[in-house]
N, C-alpha and C positions, 0 to 999 in steps of 0.2 A: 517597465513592463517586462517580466520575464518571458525569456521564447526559448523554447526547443531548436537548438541547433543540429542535431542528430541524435538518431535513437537507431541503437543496432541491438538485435535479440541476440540473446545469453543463452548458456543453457539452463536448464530447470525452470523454464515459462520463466526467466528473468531477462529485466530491458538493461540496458546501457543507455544512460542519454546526458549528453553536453549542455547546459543551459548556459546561458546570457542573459544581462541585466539591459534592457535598453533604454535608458532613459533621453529623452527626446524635450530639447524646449526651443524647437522651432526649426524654422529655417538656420542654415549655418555649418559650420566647419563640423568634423566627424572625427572622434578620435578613439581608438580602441584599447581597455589594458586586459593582458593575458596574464595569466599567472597560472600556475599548478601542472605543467609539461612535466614535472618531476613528482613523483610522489612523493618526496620526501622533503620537500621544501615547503616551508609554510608562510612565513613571511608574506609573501605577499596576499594570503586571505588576509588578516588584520589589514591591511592597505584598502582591498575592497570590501571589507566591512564597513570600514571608516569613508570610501569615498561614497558609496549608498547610502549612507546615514544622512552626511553631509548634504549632499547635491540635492537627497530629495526633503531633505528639510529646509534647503532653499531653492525653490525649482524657478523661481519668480528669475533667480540671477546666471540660469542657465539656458543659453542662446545656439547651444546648437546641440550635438550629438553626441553620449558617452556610451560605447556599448563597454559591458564589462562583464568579463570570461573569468571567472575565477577556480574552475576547475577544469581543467583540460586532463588531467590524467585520472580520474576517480577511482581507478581501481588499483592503482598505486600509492597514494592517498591513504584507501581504507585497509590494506595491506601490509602499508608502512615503507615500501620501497621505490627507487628512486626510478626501474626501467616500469615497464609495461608488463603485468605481472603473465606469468604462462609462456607469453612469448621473448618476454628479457630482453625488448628491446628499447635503447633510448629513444624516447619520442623523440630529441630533438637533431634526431641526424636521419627523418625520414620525411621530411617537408620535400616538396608539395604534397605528399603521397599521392593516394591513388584510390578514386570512385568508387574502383574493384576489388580495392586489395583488403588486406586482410583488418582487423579491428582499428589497431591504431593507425593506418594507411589511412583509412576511410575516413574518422574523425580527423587527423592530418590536413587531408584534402576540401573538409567543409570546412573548416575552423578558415583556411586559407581565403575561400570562395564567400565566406559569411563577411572577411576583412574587408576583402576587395574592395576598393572604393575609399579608405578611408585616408585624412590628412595626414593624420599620425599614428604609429601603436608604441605604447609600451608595454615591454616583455620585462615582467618581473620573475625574476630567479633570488632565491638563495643559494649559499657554497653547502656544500656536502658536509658531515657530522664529524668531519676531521680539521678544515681549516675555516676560523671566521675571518670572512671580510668587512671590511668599513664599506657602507652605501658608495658604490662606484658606477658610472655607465661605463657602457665595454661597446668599441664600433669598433670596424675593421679600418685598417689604411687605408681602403679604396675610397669606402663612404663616408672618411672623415669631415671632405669638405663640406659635404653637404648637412652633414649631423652635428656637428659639434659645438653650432649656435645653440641646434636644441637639446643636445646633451647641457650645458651650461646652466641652463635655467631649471634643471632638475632638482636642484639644493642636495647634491652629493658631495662627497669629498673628495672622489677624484672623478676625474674621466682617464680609462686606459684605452689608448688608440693600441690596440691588440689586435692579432687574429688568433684568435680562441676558438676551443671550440664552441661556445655560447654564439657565436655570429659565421662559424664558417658553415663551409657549404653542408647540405643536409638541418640546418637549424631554420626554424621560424623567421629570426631576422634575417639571413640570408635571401631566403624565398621573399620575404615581401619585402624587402628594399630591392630586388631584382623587378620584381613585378609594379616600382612605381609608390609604392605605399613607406615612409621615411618611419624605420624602426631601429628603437634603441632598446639595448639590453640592460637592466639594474643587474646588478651582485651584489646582495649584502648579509649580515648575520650568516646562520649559522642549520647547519641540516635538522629537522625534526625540533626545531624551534620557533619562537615568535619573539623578536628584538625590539619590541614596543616604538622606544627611542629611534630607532630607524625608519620607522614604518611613518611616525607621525613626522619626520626628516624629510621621507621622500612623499610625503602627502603636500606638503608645502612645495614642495614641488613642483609636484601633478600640476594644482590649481596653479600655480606660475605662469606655468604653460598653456595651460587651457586662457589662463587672463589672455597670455601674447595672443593666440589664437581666435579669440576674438568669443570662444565659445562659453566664457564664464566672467561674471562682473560682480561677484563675492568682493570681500574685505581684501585689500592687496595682502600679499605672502611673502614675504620677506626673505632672498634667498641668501645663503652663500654662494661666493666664486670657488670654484674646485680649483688642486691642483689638476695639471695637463699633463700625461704621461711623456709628452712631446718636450715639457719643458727639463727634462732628465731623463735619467732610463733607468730599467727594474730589473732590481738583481734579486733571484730568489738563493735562498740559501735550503740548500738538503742536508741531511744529518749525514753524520760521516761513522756514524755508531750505531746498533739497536738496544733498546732502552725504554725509561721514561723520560720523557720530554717534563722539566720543570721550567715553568717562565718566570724570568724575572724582571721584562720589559713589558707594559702596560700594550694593548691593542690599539692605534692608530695614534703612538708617539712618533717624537720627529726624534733620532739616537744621532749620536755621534759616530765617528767612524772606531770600534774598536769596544762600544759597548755592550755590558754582555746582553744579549737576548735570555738565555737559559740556559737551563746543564742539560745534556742527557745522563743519566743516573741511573746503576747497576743496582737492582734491589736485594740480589742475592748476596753481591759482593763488598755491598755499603760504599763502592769506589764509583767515582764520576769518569764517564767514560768518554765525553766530548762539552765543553765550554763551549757556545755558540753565540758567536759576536757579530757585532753588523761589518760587514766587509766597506764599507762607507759612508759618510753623512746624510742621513736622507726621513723619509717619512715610512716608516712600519704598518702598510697599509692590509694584510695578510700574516697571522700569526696562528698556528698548529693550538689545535682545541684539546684533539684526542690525544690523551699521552703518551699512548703506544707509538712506538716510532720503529723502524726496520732502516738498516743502510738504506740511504738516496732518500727517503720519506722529507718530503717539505718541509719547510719547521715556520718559513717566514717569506714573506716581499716586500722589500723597500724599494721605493722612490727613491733613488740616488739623485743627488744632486752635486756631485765633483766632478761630471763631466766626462767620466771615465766609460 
């Protein structure tokens, strides 16, 4: 059943309004996914296309509670950009907000109060339209211990035990892992895109989860085990030139220490102006999309594994 989570008047006799998908098969566990705090991230609509489709094509095997938010920022969305258009600011560094505040305060503040209550949420993000990620969960050190069974069973490829800003304070999962409600954050693909391959990754997932949960009895979902950000540590590498970024390591290989990643390259001057190698053996979990590159501009994150 779709519901009206808030509706704030616009100008020009125009509304704003947050919907939710609530699909209910009973008594049972509650789990929430969010997705669209950025306008520029899409990913995770194809995620709740796919998990509506699904769940209500089999509602028989559904025992407890899915509510599902698939647009939290809609006027960033239909604008194309990633803050909160007019006001430019990132939704996700003004959690809880506020009853009274202003546009995004207020949807902020119900989105919160609409959660409240539930076993689980997951917050899906994509990365921004310059670096693609591989499907990863991202929790903070604090709330590792508590999360990282259920990061696990998300069928990701990593979990990064991070404090990013995706989980620090001012974001969604901050606020409600403080207030009692266990949220993880996804990262994956790529800004103003839809990564298919990922999407139907972290949908086996989903339903994983929901099996343990107690609140779905579908066709078991077969996961992978992530690496652990715990079990090595993340070296990112920055450009040391401005340039075109050309790659020539594939997105979420495992490199040796001293392979190249890519060149930066001078287009004026037909000369290469920085060879860019992994600084250690490990997993290329983070690789630079946009080829424009400026000194310092990321280019890559590996999962090191020598210990260093």
């Amino acid at each position: 059943m779709i519901e009206n989570i808030v509706t704030i008047k616009l100008p020009a006799d125009e509304e704003l309004t947050i919907k939710k998908n609530h699909l209910c098969g009973g008594e049972g566990k509650r789990i929430a996914i969010v997705t669209g705090i950025h306008g520029d991230e899409l990913e995770g609509q194809y995620v709740c296309y796919e998990l509506v489709k699904r769940i209500t094509a089999n509602m028989s095997s559904l025992h407890g509670t899915v509510d599902i938010y698939p647009s939290i920022n809609p006027l960033g969305m239909e604008s194309v950009t990633r803050a909160v258009p007019m006001s430019g600011l990132d939704m996700n560094r003004i959690f809880p907000g506020s009853d009274t505040g202003a546009i995004a305060e207020s949807i902020a503040a119900k989105l919160v109060q609409d959660i409240s209550g539930a076993d689980i949420c997951i917050d899906i993000h994509a990365s921004n339209i310059f670096i693609r990620e591989i499907p990863q969960v991202r929790i903070t050190s604090e709330n590792s211990s508590k999360l990282l069974r259920y990061a696990k069973m998300l069928n990701t490829d990593l979990v990064w035990v991070h404090d990013s800003n995706a989980v620090g304070e001012g974001s969604l999962a901050d606020t409600l892992n403080r207030s009692g409600v266990p949220t993880l954050v996804i990262e994956m693909g790529v800004g103003q895109r839809i990564t298919k391959e990922y999407c139907f990754q972290l949908l086996s997932g989903i339903f994983r989860l929901m099996s343990e949960l107690g609140i779905w009895s579908g066709a078991e979902e077969k996961v992978s085990h992530p690496m652990v950000s715990t079990d090595g540590s993340v070296k990112v590498i920055h450009s040391g030139a401005g340039g075109i970024f050309i790659p020539n390591a594939e997105h979420n290989m495992w490199l040796s220490k001293g392979s190249v990643i890519g060149e930066i390259v001078n287009p004026i001057s037909g000369t290469v102006e920085q060879e860019v190698s992994a600084p250690a053996d490990g997993l290329l979990f983070s690789l630079r999309e946009y080829p424009i590159v400026y000194e310092g501009s990321v280019i890559a994150r590996i999962l090191s594994m020598d210990g260093e």
